[in-house]
N, C-alpha and C positions, 0 to 999 in steps of 0.2 A: 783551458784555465783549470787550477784546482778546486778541489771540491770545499766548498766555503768550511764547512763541517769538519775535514780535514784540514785544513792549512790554519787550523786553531785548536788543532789536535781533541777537538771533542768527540766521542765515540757518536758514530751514527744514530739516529732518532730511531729510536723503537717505535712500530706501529701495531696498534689493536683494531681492532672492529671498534670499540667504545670513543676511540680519539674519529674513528671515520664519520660519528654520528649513532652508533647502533646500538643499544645496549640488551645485551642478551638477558643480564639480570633484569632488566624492569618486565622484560616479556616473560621470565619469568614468575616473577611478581605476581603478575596479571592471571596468569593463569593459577597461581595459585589462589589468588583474592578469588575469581568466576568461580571456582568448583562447585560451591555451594551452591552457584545461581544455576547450576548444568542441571546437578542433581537433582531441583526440585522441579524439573520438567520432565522428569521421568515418566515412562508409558509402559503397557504392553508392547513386546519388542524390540525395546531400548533398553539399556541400560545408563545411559547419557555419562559415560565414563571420560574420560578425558587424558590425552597424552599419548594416546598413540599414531601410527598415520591416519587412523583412516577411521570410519566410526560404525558400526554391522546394527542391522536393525533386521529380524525375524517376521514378515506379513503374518506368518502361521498364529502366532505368539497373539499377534496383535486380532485374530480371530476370522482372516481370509484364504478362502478355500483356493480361490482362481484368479488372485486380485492382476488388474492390469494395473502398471505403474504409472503415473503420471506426472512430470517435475517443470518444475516452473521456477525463473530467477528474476530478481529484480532489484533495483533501489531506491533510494529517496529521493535525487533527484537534487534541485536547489533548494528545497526546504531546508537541506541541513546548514546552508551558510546562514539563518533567523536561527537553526540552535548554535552552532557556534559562535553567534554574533553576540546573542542576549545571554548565552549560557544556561539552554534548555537543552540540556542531553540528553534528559530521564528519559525524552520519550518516544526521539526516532528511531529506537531498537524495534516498536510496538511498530511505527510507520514500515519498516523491515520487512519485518514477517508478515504485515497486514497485505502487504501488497504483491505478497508471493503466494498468501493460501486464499486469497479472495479469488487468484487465481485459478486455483487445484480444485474450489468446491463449487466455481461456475461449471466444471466437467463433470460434477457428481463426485468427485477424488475426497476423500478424505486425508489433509493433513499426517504424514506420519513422521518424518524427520525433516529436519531442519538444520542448517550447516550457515555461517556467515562467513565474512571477509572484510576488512578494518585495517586501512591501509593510511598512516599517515608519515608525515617529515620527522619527528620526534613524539615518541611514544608518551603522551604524560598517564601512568595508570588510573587516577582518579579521575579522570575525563572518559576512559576508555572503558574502565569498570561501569560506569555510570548509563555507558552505549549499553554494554552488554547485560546490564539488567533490565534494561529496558526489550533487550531481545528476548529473552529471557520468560519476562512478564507476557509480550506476546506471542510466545511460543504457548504459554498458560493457557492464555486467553484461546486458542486454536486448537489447544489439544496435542500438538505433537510437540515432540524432543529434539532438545538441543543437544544435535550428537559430538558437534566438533567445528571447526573454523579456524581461522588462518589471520592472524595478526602481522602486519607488514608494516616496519620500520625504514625508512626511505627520504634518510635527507636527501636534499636537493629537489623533490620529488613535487611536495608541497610548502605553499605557503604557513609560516610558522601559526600554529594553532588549528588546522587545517585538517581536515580528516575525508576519509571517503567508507562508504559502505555501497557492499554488494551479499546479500541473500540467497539462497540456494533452497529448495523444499523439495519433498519426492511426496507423493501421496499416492493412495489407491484405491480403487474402485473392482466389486467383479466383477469380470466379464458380463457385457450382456447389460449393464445398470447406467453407464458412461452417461453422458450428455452431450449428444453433437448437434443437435439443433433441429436431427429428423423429425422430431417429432412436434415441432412449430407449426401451425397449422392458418389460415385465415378463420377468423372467428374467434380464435383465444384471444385473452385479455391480459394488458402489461399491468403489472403490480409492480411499484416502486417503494424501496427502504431507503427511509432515511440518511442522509451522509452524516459523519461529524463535523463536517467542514469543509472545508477546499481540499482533504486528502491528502495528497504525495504528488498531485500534477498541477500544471499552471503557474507554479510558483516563479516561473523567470519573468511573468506579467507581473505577480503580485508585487516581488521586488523594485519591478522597474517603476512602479507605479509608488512603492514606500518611498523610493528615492527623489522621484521628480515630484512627488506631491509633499515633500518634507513632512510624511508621517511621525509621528511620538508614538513608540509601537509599547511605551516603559507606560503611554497613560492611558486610562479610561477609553475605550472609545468610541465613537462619535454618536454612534445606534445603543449603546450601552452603558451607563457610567459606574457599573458594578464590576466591572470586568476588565482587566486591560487589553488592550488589540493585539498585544503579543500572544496572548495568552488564547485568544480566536485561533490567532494564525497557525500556532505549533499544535494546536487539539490533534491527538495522533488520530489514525486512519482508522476507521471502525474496520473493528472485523464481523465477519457474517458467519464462520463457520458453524458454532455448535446452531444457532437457531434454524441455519440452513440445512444440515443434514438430514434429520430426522423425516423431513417433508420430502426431501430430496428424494429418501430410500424407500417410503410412501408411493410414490411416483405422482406426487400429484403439481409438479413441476416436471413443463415441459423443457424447459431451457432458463437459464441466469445471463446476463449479460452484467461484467463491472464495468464502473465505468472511472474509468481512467481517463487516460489524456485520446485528446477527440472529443470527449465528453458523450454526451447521449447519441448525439448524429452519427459518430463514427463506431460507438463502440454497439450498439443494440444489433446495429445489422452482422457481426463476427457471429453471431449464433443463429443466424435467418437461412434457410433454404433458398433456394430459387423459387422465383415466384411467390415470393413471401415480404412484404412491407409493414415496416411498424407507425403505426399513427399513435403519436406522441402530443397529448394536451396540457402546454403550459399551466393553463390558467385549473388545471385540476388540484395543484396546490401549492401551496403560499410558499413565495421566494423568500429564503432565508436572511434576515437580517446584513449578516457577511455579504454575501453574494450580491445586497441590494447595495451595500456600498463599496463593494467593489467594481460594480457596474456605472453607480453612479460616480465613483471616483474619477474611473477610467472614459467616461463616455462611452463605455461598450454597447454595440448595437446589440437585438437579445441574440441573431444570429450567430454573431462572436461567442456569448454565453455559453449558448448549447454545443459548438464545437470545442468550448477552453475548458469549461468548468463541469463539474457534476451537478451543481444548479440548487443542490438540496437530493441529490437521486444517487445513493452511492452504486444501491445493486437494484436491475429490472429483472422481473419474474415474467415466463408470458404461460397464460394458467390455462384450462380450459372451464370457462366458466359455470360450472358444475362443481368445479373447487374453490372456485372464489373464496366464498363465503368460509367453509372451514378454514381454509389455509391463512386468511386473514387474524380470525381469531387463534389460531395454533401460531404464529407466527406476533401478534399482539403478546400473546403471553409469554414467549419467550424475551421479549420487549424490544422488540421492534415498531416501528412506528409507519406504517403500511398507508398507502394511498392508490388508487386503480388512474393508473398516467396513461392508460391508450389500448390502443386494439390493437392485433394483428389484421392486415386485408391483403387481398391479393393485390399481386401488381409488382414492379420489378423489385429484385433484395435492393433492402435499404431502409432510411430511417427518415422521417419527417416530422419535426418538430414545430407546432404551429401554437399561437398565441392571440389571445381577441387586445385591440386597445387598452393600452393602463397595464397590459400585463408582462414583465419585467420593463416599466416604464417605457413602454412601446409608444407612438404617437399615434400608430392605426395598426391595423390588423395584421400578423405578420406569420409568416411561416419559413423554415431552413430544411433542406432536403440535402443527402448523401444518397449515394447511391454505390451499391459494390459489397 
């Protein structure tokens, strides 16, 4: 048969990349709107320039004689569908990069550049601008440069209003300073910092549970009437860097565990030796508002707690107790809010997390063990 097009004599359809869904202009839009947000993350060693492939950072510059590299990636996870949903962008660029140099400075690494990835169906720049100062802001907050990143337009890809992020960081340590866990001993003691919240993990619980419990996340909520529940939910991810370095380089940290998804149970023992177990005491301090009603939302046993959530524990320190005391208050002053959650003991790697009655609304006495 003829070509419909032709046998009504209209000249064939011209096709653009813009008709396919893609607009090169708003991408570059976007990158023009960012510059200023690149630039004011500038360091030693960066120039935080923007536009070309690819983005050079100088360790020398940045004051390292021998440094080893260290990179870690990550992202937000389902938290981002409560910022899409409510319309809180501002501040999972910070959730971003929280959760890629909380990584780098459990190793002893110092943050030094940072690179994203921001990949949706239709680009709206004011949505996307609003990610990237928020990356931006935590790149601030960390200390390192935002060297460069990759925006990805991809109808069909996602649902409309839809977006995804992925994070990139390189950081460095010198040789010899690292942090791999040798130096974890039986006898040291876990110091724990504060979380801001539920983090960047769990949040496919959190959700299932706004859903089937017909949560109002736009009101007050239920533990707080000053506050809205949305506004719990999205609190971006603390970072630990700058108050954790200093002590870091000190040496009076033997190992960092964050803790992510696993929670306490799984993530403590990533930094343990052989022959090294963490004894973890709930009842050492007070379960966060959030976390009490999310447990009491959910009926979560405290077991579940300590494998889903941080609990209240974003980062463990395991110290030897000779530095206790200084590092508490050097670490208070940088304002951290510091608690001593448990010992090191011998016995197989892993992590045990025990609770007396009443504690995370326990009914008797309880305790959760990983091992590995």
């Amino acid at each position: 048969m003829p070509d419909d097009n032709r046998s009504n004599n209209s000249p064939p359809e011209r096709y653009t990349y813009a008709k396919a869904g893609v607009s090169i202009d708003a991408g570059n839009a976007l990158v023009k709107a960012i510059g200023p947000l690149v630039k004011a993350t500038a360091r030693p060693g960066a120039t935080s320039e923007l536009g070309g492939f690819g983005g050079f950072f100088d360790p020398r510059a940045a004051g390292y004689v021998d440094p080893l590299l260290v990179a870690a990636n990550d992202g937000v996870g389902t938290k981002l569908k409560l910022a899409i949903d409510y319309d809180r962008h501002d501040s999972v660029g910070i959730d971003l990069v929280a959760m890629c140099v909380n990584d780098l400075i459990v190793q002893g690494a110092e943050p030094l550049f940072f690179l994203d990835y921001f990949a949706t169906g239709k680009l709206e720049t004011g949505i996307a601008e609003r990610v990237v100062a928020g990356i931006a802001q935590g790149c601030k907050i960390a200390g390192c440069a935002l060297i460069g990143g990759e925006t990805a337009e991809m109808p069909g890809m996602y649902a409309p209003g839809d977006y995804d992020l992925a994070g990139f960081c390189v950081g460095a340590v010198e040789r010899g300073q690292q942090l791999t866990g040798d130096k974890v001993a039986p006898g040291q003691v876990l110091l724990g910092l504060a979380s801001s919240g539920v983090h960047s993990n769990g949040y496919s619980l959190v959700r299932r549970l706004a859903e089937d419990k017909g949560w109002k996340l736009n009101r007050p909520a239920l533990f707080d009437a000053d506050r809205l529940l949305i506004d719990y939910l999205i609190e971006p991810t603390k970072i630990y860097v700058k108050s954790l370095l200093p002590a870091i380089r000190s040496g009076k940290i033997a190992a960092c565990a964050h803790i992510t998804g696993g929670g306490l149970l799984e993530n403590i023992p990533r930094v343990l030796p052989d022959g090294a177990h963490a004894m973890v005491d709930a009842d050492a301090w007070q379960q966060p508002r959030l976390m009490a009603f999310l447990q009491g939302q959910g009926n979560i046993e405290p077991e579940e707690m300590a494998r889903t959530f941080n609990c209240g524990v974003g980062m463990v320190l395991a110290v030897e107790p000779d530095h206790v005391e200084a590092l508490t208050a050097e670490l208070t002053q940088a304002g951290e809010s510091v608690v001593h959650v448990g010992t090191i003991t011998q016995g197989q790697k892993g992590c045990t997390v025990r609770g007396s009655a009443g504690t995370w609304s326990a009914r008797a006495d309880w305790e959760a063990s990983h091992l590995g």
